[in-house]
C-alpha positions in Angstrom: 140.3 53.5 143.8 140.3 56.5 146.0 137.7 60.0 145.2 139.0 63.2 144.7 136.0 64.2 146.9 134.0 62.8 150.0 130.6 63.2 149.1 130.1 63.1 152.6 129.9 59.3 152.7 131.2 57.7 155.7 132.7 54.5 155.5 131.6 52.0 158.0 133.7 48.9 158.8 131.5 45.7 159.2 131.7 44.6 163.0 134.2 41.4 163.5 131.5 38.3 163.3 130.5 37.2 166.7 132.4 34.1 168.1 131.0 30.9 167.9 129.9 28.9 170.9 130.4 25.7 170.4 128.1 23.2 171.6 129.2 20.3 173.9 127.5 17.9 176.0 129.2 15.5 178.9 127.0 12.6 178.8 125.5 13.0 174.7 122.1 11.0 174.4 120.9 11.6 171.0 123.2 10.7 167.7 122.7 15.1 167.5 124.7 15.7 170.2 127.1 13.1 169.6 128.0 14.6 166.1 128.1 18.0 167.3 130.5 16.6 170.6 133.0 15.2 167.0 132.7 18.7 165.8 134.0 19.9 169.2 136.8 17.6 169.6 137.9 18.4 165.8 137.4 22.5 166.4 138.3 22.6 169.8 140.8 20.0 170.7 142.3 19.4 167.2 141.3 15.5 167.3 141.3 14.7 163.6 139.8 11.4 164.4 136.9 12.8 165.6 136.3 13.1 161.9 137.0 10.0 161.6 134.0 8.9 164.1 131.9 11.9 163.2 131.7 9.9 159.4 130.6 6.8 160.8 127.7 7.9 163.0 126.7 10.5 160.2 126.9 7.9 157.4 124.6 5.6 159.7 122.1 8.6 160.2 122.0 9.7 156.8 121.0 6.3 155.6 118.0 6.3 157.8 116.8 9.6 156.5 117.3 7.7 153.3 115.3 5.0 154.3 112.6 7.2 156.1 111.7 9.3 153.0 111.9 6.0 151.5 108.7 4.8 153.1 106.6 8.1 151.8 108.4 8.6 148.6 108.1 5.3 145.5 111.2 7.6 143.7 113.2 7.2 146.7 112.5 3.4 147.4 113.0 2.3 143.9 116.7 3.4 144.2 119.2 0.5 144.3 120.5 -0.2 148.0 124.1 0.9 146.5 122.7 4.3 145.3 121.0 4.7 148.4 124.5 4.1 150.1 126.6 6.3 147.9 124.1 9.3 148.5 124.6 8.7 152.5 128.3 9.0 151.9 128.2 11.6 149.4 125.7 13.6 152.0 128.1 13.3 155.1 131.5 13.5 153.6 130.7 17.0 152.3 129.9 17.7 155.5 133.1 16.4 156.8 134.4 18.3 154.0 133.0 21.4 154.8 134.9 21.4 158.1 138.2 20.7 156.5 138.1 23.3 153.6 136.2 26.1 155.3 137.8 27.4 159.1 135.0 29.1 160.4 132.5 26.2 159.2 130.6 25.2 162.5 127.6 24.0 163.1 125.6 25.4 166.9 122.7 24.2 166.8 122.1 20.6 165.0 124.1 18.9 163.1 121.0 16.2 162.1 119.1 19.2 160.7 121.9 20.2 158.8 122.5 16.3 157.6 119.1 15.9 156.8 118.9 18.8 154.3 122.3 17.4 152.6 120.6 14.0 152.4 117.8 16.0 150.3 120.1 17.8 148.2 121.4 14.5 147.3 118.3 13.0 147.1 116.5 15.3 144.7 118.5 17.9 143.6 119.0 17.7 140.0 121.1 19.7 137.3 119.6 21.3 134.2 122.2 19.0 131.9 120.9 16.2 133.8 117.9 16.8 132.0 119.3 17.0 128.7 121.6 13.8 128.7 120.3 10.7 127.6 122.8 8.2 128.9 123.3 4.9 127.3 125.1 1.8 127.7 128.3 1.8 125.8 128.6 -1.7 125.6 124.9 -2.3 124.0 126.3 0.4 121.5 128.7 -1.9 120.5 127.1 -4.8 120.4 124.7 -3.7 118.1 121.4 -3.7 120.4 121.3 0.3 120.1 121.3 2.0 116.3 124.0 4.6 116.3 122.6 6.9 113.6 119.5 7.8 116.5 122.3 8.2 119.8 
């Protein structure tokens, strides 16, 4: 929609964003610059099996942040092993993810940082509904262990 008048308002394009430097390192020593050498190859080089690899070694560090704020939190360690392996996975595939659905997703700084605070998302984030639904097991239900006038 276009004024009839100017008001004498000026309209000011945003500048273009600031190109990303990518980080890379020639001999990586931590897992950090490792992932963030995968997110190179996979922005820079077009390797798609760098996405491949970049799973692996963030699934492995994920699952120690897991099992680190499992040592200081009893919530945390009471989880089942497989729960605590489904959040790792859940935590670095949307990171994977991330570089597949969004094109200027990149990460300059570190990529454990940014893993870490998708482990905690995963970890303790928690939806209102999950608050409000009571799950139970269907097959107690039918068995008759659970009264199904109080479900």
């Amino acid at each position: 929609m276009q004024l009839e008048f100017d008001f004498g308002l000026e309209t000011v394009k945003p500048a273009p964003p600031a190109p990303v430097i990518l980080p890379y390192f020639a001999k990586p020593k931590t897992d950090n610059q490792r992932l963030l050498n995968y997110q190179y190859d996979y922005k820079v080089n077009g390797n798609k099996a760098a996405l491949t690899t970049m799973y692996g070694l963030g699934y492995k560090v994920a699952l120690k942040f897991i099992r680190t704020q499992a040592k200081k939190n009893f919530a945390v360690a009471s989880l089942d092993e497989s729960v605590k392996q489904e959040k790792a996975h859940n935590a670095i595939v949307y990171m994977v993810s991330r570089f597949l659905k969004v094109k200027d997703f990149a990460i300059e700084k570190s990529f454990t940082a940014y893993l870490y605070l998708r482990v905690e998302h995963e970890l303790f984030y928690r939806r209102k509904v999950d608050g409000i639904v009571d799950f139970v097991d269907w097959d107690n239900i039918n068995e008759g262990k659970i009264d199904n006038d109080n479900v």
